[in-house]
N, C-alpha and C positions, 0 to 999 in steps of 0.2 A: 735483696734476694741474691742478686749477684756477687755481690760481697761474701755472702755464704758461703756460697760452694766455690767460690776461691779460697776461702781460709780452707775448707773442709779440702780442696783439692792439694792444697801445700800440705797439710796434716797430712792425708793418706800417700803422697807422695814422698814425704818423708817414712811414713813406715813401712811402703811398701818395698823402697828401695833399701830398708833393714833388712827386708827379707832374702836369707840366704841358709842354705847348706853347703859352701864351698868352704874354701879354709880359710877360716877365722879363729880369732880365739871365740870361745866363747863367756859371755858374762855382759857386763854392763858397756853400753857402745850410747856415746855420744852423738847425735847426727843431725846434720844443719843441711837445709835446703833454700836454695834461693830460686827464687820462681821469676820468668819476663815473660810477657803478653805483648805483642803488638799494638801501638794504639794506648796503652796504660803504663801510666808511671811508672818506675819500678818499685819491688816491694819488700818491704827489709825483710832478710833472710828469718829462718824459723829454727827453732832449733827443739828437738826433742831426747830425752835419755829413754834409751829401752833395751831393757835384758835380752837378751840373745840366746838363745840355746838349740843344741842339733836337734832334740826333740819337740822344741817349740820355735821353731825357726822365724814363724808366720806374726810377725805385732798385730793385733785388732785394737780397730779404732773403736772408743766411747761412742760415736753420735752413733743413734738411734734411731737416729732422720735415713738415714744411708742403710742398706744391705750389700755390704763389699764380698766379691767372691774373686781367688786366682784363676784365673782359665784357659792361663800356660805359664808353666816354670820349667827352664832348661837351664841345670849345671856343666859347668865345661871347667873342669882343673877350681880354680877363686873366681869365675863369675858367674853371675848367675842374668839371667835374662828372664824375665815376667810383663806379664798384663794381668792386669785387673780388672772388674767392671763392675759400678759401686751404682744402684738403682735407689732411687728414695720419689718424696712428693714434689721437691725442686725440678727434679730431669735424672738426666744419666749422665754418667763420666765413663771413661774409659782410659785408663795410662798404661804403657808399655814404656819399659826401662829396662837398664844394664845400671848391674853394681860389679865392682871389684875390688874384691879383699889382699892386701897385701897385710901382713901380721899383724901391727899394730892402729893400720889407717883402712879407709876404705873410699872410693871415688866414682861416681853414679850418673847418670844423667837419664831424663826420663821426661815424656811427652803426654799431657792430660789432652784430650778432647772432653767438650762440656755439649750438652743435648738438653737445653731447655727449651719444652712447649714454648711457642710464641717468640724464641730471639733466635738472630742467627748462632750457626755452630762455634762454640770459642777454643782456641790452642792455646795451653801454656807449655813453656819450656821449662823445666828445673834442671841445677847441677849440685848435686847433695855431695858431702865428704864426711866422712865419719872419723872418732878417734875410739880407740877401746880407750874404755875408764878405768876399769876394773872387775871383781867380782861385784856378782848380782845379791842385792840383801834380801835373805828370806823370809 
């Protein structure tokens, strides 16, 4: 179970720290996150591709298990600063991050709290980097 919603917490922590309306290009953006926990091994980085656009700024995650909503986003010039807070039948998460876009790359770091009935509260740290790939295929 806790294996879960650590992959599920690296997954949405990489998408969330896609999420951006500041200047980027937009199109296909490459993004790897690498997660440390106190206490736990460390865990090889993740990597996801996902199209980007001003209109759809926002990645949503597949699982099903999870109900993710943003519940602050604040742009300033290429960064962008967000929380999340992702509810399912595991527990709750919550991450707050900063990403920053410079043209072709992008540089993030972002802090998950984990809220499972019955275990203590867990932190993880991520530090995501992005590259633009290219156009997004229709």
């Amino acid at each position: 179970m806790k294996k879960t919603l650590i992959i599920l917490a690296v997954f949405l922590s990489a998408l969330w720290t896609a999420n951006a309306r500041a200047e980027f290009k937009e199109g296909l953006w490459e993004i790897t996150t690498q997660v440390e926990m106190k206490g736990m091994p460390p865990m090889p980085p993740t990597t996801i591709r996902q199209c980007i656009t001003r209109n759809d700024p926002v990645p949503q995650t597949n699982d099903k298990n999870y109900d993710c909503k943003i519940i602050d986003q604040k742009i300033s010039g290429d960064t962008v600063r967000y929380t999340v807070e992702c509810k399912g039948k595991e527990g709750e998460m919550k991450t707050s991050g900063t990403s920053t876009y410079t043209g072709n790359s992008m540089n993030g770091t972002s802090t998950t709290i984990f809220k499972m009935e019955g275990q203590p509260e867990m932190q993880m740290e991520g530090k995501t980097t992005g590259k633009y790939v290219g156009n997004c295929s229709k």
